[in-house]
N, C-alpha and C positions, 0 to 999 in steps of 0.2 A: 750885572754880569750876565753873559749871553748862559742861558739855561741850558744849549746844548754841550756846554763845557762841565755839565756834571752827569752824561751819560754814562762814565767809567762808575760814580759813586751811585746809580741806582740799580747799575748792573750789578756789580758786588754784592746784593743781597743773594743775586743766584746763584753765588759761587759754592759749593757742597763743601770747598777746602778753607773758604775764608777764615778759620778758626784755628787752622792746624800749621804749625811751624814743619815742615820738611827736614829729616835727617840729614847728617851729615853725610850717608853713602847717599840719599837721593840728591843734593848738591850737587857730587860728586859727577854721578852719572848723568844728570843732567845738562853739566858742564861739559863732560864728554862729546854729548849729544850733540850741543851746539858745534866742538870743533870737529866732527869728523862731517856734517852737515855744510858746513866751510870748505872741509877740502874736498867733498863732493863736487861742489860746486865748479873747483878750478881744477878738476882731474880729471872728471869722468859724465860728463851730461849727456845724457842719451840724445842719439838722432832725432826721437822726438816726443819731446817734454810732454807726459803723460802728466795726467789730472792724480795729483796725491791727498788721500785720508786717513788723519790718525783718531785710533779710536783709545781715546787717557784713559785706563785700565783703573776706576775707583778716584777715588777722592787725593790720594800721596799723587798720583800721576796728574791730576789736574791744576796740585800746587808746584809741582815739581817739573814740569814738560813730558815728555814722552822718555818715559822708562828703556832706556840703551836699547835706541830702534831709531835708527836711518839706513833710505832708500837710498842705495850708489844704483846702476842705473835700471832704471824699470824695463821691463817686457816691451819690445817693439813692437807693434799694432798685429802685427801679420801673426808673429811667435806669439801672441797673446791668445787670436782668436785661436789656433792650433792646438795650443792646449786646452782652454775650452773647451773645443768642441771634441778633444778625446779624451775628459776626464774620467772617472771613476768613482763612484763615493766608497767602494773598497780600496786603499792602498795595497800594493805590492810592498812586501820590504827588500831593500839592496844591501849587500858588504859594501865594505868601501874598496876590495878589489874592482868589485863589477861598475863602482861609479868613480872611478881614480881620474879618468878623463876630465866629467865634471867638476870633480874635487880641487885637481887644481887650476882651472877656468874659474873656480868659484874664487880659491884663493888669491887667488891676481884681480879680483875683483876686475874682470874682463879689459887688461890694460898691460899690453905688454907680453901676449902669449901665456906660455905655461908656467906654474910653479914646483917646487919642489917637496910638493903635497903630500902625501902618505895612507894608505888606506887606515893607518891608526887612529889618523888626524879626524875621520870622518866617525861623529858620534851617532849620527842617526841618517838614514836615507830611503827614503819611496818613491816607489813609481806611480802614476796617475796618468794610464793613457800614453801619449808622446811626454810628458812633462816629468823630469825630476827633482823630489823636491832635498836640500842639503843641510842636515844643522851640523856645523863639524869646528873644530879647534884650527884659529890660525894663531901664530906666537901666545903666549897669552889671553887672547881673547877668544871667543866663538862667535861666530858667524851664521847666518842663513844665505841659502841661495834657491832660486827656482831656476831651471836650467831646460830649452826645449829644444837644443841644438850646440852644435861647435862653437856659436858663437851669440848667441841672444839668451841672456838670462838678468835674472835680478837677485841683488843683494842686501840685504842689512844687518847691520853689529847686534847683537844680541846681548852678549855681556864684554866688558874690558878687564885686562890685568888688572887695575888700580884696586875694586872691587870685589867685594864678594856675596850677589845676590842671598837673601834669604831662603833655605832649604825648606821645602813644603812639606808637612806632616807626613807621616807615614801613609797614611790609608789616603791623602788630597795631594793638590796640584794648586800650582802657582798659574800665575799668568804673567810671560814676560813682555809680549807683544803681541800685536792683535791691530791691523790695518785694510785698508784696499788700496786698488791700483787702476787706473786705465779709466773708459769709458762705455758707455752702449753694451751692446752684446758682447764686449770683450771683456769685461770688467769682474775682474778677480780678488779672492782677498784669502788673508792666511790669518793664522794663531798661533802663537809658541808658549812653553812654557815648560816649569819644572814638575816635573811627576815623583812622588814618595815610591820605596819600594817596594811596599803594598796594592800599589795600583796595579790591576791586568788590565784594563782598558780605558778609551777615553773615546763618546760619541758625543758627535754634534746634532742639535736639532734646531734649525734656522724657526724664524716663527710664521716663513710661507713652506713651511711644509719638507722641507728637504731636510734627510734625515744623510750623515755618513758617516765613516770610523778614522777616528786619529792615527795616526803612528804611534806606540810607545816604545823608546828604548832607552838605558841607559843615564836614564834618571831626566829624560826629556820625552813633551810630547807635542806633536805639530801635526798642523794639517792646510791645505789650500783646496779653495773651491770655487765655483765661479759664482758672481754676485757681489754685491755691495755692503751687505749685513757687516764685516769688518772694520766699514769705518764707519758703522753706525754704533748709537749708545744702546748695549742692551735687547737686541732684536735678534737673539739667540741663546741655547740652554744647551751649557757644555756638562753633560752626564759622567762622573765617573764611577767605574767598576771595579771592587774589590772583591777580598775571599768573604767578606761579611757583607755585601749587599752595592747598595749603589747609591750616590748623592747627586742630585743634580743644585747648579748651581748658573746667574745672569754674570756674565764678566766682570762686574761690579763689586760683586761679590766675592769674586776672588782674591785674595793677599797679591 
């Protein structure tokens, strides 16, 4: 037998999940994943197909696919450097009055004009520079968006109706997603996740040096920055702050 037909069975020693059977809500979700990744595909493909990386969130996400997190369409090259090059590692916080435009550009997931979005609808939102970023409620589900104009922005699912993620500790923070996008000096990546209502803060400290602050609101917390570290394993330390101190923690580590 040709010995290259057993590179899947020596690769399988590296697997961190080979041991672990996947839940029935990570199934779930990951089934999701696959079909809204499909109807990306035949709905909404960006002008031009950016370089995508997902960073599997632990050991469940490696047996499981990528924990309810698909790209509908990415950042257009120009919108990309744009914000970039006017980030902030302070966020601004927004209402979802002040970001109602984006809000529903986000929810139409950039297809068909506006929707019939709500400032309710929107859970969390920051300014960074020219860029805003969106975590908010569409029907049932939540959503992310990164928005740098009327019309260039990026989306992904975050959680589905079917589901209902696990609630992170009081004083900790989950990790629901965690990727990058694009290439060269445009190349950007974010983090999401659930926050206990314990938590007053969430900082990032990349491990070249760049230090900045999350958003928290509403039992969520997210941030985007420019850089690759997103869809790398582990090559960052997300700190968080309570009224009794601080825990830092490698993505990895995180539930």
């Amino acid at each position: 037998m040709d010995e290259r037909m057993n590179d899947l069975q020596n690769l399988a020693v590296l697997d961190p999940a080979r041991d672990r059977e996947p839940t029935a809500m990570e199934w779930t979700r990951s089934q999701a994943f696959v079909e809204r990744v499909m109807a990306a595909e035949v709905t909404a493909r960006p002008a031009h197909q950016v370089r995508r990386r997902w960073m599997l969130a632990g050991a469940a996400a490696v047996a499981a696919g990528v924990v309810g997190a698909v790209a509908v369409p990415a950042l257009f090259p120009g919108a990309a450097q744009e914000a970039v090059a006017s980030w902030t590692a302070a966020p601004t916080s927004r209402t979802g009055e002040q970001v109602l435009p984006q809000a529903r550009q986000c929810a139409g997931n950039g297809v068909g004009g506006t929707t019939t979005a709500t400032p309710d609808d929107v859970v969390l939102a920051e300014q960074r520079g020219k860029a805003t970023l969106l975590v908010m409620r569409k029907g049932g589900s939540v959503i992310e968006c990164l928005s740098t104009g009327a019309d260039q922005f990026a989306a992904m699912g975050l959680t589905d109706a079917t589901t209902k993620p696990p609630a992170p500790a009081h004083d900790g923070v989950t990790l629901e997603t965690m990727s990058s996008f694009g290439e060269g000096r445009s190349m950007w990546s974010n983090i999401i996740g659930f926050a206990g209502p314990g938590v007053t803060a969430v900082e990032i400290r990349t491990d070249g040096g760049r230090v900045f602050q999350a958003s928290v609101k509403a039992g969520w917390w997210a941030a985007w920055w420019p850089g690759a570290e997103g869809g790398e394993v582990d090559t960052l330390t997300v700190t968080v702050h309570t009224a009794a101190g601080t825990t830092s923690h490698r993505p990895s580590e995180l539930p």
